[in-house]
C-alpha positions as CSV (number, residue, x, y, z in Angstrom):
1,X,-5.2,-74.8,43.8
2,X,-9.2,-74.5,43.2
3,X,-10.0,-77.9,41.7
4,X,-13.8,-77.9,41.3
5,X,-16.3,-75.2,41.6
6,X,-20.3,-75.6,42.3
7,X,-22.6,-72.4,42.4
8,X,-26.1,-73.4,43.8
9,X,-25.8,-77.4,42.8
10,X,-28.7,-79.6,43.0
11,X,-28.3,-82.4,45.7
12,X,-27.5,-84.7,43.1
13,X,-25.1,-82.6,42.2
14,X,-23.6,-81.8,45.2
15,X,-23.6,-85.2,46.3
16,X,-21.5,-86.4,43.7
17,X,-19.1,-83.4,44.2
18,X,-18.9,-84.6,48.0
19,X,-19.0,-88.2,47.4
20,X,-16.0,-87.4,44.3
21,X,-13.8,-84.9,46.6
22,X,-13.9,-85.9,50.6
23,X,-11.0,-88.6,50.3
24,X,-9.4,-86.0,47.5
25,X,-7.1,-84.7,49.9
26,X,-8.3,-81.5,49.0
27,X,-10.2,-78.4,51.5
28,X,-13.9,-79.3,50.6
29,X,-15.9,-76.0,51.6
30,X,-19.9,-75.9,51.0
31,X,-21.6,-72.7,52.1
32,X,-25.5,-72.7,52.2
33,X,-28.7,-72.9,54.0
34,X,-28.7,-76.5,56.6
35,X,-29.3,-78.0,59.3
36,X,-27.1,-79.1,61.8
37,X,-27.7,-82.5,64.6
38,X,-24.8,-83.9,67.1
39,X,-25.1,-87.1,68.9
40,X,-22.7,-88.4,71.2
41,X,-21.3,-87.4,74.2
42,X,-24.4,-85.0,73.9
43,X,-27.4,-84.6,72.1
44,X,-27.6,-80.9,69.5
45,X,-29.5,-79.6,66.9
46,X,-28.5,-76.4,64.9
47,X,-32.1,-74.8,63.2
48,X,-32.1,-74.2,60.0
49,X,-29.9,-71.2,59.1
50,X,-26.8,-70.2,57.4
51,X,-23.4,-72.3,57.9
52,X,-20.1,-73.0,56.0
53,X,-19.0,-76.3,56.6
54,X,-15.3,-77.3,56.0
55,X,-13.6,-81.1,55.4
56,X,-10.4,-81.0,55.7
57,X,-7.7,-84.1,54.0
58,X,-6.8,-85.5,57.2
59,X,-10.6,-86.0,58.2
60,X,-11.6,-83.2,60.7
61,X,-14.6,-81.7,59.7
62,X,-15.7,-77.7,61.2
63,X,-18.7,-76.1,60.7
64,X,-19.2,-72.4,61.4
65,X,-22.0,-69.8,62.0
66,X,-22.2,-66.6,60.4
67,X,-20.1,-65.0,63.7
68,X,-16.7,-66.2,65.7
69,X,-13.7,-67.6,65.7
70,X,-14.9,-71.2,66.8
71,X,-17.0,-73.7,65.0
72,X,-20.3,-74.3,66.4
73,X,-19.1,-77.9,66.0
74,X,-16.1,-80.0,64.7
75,X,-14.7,-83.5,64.7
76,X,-11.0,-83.4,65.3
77,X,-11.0,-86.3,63.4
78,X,-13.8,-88.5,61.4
79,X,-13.7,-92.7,60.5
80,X,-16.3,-92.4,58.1
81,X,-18.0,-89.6,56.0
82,X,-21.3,-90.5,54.0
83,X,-23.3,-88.5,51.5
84,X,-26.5,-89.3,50.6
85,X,-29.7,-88.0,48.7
86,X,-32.8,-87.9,51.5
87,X,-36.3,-86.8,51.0
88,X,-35.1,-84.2,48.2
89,X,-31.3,-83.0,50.3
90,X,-27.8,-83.9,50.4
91,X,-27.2,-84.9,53.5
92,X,-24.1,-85.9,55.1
93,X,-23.0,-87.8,57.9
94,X,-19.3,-87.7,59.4
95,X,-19.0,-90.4,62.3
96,X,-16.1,-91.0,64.7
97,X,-15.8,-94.5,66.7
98,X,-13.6,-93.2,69.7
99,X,-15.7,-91.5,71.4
100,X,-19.0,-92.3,69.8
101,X,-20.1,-89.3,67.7
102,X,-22.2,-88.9,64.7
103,X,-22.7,-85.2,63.1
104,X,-26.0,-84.9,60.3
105,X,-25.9,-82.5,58.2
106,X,-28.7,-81.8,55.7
107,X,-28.0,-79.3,52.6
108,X,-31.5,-77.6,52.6
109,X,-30.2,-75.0,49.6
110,X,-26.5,-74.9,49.2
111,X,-25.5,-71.9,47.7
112,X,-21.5,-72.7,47.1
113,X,-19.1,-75.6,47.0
114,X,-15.7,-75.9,46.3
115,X,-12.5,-77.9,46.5
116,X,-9.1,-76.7,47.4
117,X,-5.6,-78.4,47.2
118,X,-3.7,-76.3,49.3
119,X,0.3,-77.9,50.0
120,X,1.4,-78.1,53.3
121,X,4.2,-75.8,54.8
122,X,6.2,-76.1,57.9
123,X,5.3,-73.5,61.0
124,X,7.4,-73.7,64.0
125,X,6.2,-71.1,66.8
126,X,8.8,-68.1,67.3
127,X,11.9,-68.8,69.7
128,X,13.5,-71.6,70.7
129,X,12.2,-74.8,72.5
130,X,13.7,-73.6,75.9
131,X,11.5,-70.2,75.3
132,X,8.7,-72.7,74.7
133,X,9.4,-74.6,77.7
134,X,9.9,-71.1,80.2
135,X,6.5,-69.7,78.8
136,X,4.2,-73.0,79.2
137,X,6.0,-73.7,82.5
138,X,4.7,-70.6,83.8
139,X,1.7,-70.3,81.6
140,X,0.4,-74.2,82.1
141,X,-3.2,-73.3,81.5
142,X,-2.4,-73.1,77.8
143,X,-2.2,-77.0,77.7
144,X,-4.8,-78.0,80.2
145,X,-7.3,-75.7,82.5
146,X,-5.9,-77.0,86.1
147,X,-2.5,-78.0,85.3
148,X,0.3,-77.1,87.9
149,X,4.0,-77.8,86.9
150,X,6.1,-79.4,89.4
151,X,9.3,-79.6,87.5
152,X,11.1,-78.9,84.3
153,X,13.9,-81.2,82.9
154,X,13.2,-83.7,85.5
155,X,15.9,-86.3,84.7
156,X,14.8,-89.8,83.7
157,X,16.6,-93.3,82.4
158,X,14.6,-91.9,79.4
159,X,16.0,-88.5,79.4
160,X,14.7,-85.2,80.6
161,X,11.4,-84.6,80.5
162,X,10.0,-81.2,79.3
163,X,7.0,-80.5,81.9
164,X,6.6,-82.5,84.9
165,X,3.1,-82.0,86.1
166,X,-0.2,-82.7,87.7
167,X,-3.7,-82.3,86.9
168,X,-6.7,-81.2,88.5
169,X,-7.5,-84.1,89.6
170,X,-4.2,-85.3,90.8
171,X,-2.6,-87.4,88.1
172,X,1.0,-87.2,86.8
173,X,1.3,-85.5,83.3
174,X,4.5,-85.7,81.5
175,X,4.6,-83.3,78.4
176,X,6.8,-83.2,76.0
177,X,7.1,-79.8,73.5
178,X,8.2,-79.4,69.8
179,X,8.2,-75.8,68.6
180,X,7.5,-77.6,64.9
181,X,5.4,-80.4,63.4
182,X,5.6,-83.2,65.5
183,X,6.3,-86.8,63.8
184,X,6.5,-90.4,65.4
185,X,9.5,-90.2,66.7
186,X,8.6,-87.3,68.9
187,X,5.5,-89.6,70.0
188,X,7.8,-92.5,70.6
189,X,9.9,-90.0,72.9
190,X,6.9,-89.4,75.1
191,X,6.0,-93.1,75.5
192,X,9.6,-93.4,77.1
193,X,9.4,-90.5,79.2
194,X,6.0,-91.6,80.3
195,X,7.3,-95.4,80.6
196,X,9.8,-93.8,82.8
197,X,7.7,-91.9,84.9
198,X,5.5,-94.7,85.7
199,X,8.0,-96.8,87.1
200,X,9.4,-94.0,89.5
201,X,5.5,-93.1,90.6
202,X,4.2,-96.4,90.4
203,X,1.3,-95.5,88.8
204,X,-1.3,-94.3,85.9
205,X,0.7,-91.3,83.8
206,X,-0.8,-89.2,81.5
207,X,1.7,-88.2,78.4
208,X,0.8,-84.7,76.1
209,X,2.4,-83.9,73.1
210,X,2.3,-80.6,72.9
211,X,3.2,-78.7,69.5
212,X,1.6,-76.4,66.5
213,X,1.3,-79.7,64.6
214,X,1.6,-83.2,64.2
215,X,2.0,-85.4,61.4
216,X,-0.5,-88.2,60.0
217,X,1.4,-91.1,61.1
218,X,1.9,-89.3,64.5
219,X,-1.6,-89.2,65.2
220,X,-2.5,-92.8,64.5
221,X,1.3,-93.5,66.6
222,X,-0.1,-91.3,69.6
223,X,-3.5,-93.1,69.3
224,X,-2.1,-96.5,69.6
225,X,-0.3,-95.7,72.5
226,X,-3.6,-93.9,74.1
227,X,-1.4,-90.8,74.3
228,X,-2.7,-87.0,74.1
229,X,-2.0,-84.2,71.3
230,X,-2.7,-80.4,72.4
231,X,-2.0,-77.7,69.5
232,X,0.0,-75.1,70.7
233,X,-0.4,-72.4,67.9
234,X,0.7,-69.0,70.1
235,X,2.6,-68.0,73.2
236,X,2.3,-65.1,75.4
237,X,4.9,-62.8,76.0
238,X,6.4,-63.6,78.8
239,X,7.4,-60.5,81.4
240,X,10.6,-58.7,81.5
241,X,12.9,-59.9,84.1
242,X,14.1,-56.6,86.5
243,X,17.7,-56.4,86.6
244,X,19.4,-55.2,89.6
245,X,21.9,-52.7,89.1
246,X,25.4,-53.0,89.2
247,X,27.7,-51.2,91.6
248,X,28.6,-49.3,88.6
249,X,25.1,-48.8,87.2
């Protein structure tokens, strides 16, 4: 599982660890003393201080502050990752085309680094897909702040649709669920459910695949089609129905 090991590496060092184990496949974890700048949608810049950043195989790259659940800023997905030896620091750079963003990072005194090949495993959420369906239906927020479900199983040339809905600002949101990892067929089930929708609103719909996962060749599938992906990971309880007592109750 733990293929290579660093323990306060140089920044020669640790750029040739980075530069050797980022297309790997493998976790890539370095722990240490950096600096952090964003540019894109927004301009930020994280002072020097203590972060653990974390490159994952299928390209997303996290990095995390000392406190919390959530990074302090990710890439769901990179196009290019460089590594480099600046002015005395490894310093890496993980860009993404669509939308323009560039994330610097510069290694100031990396204290670990480490690569991981951990195997995939299957999760599917708890219940069944109808379960799924009930608890989002009623609990929409989950997949979008603002979303309000008109109908469930709304019946298509396609099929039935999952989630009928509209956003906050009025558009038409189709939204098919998988209680698993979601492949390309799964995306190509959406297109026609959106394709369908679009002809019986005569307009712009919006297609979600919502599920805990997706696989590689989903993403790049749901890309091409300008479709969206929202991880569903956990579900609320939903409340207990009162029954009304029989006669004989």
């Amino acid at each position: 599982m733990l293929e290579e090991h660093l323990v306060s590496p140089t920044p020669d060092a640790l750029t040739t660890f980075l530069q050797r184990q980022i297309h790997s496949g493998c976790l890539v974890q370095v722990a240490g003393e950096m600096e952090v700048q964003y540019m894109g949608r927004a301009m930020s810049m994280a002072e020097a201080g203590q972060y653990l950043v974390l490159l994952k195989g299928d390209g997303s790259l996290q990095v995390h502050g000392p406190k919390g659940v959530k990074p302090m800023n990710w890439q769901p997905k990179t196009d290019s990752v460089q590594v480099t030896v600046e002015r005395g620091y490894c310093v890496l750079r993980a860009h993404r085309r669509k939308p323009d963003e560039l994330v610097t990072i510069t290694m100031l005194l990396p204290t670990l680094a480490q690569a991981i090949r951990l195997q995939e495993a299957a999760f599917e959420l708890s219940g069944s897909e109808a379960q799924m369906q009930e608890t989002l239906a009623r609990h929409p927020e989950l997949i979008e702040p603002g979303l309000t479900v008109l109908n469930r199983e709304l019946v298509t040339a396609a099929g039935g649709i999952d989630l009928y809905a509209r956003d906050r600002e009025g558009r038409f949101v189709v939204v098919e669920l998988k209680r698993g990892r979601a492949t390309q067929d799964a995306v190509s089930q959406l297109a026609r459910y959106v394709d369908a929708a679009q002809r019986l609103t005569g307009g712009v719909v919006r297609g979600i695949l919502a599920a805990p996962e997706m696989t590689g060749p989903a993403r790049l599938e749901l890309e091409r089609r300008v479709l969206e992906f929202v991880q569903v990971t956990a579900l609320p309880a939903l409340e207990q129905q009162a029954v009304q007592p029989g006669l004989f109750d």
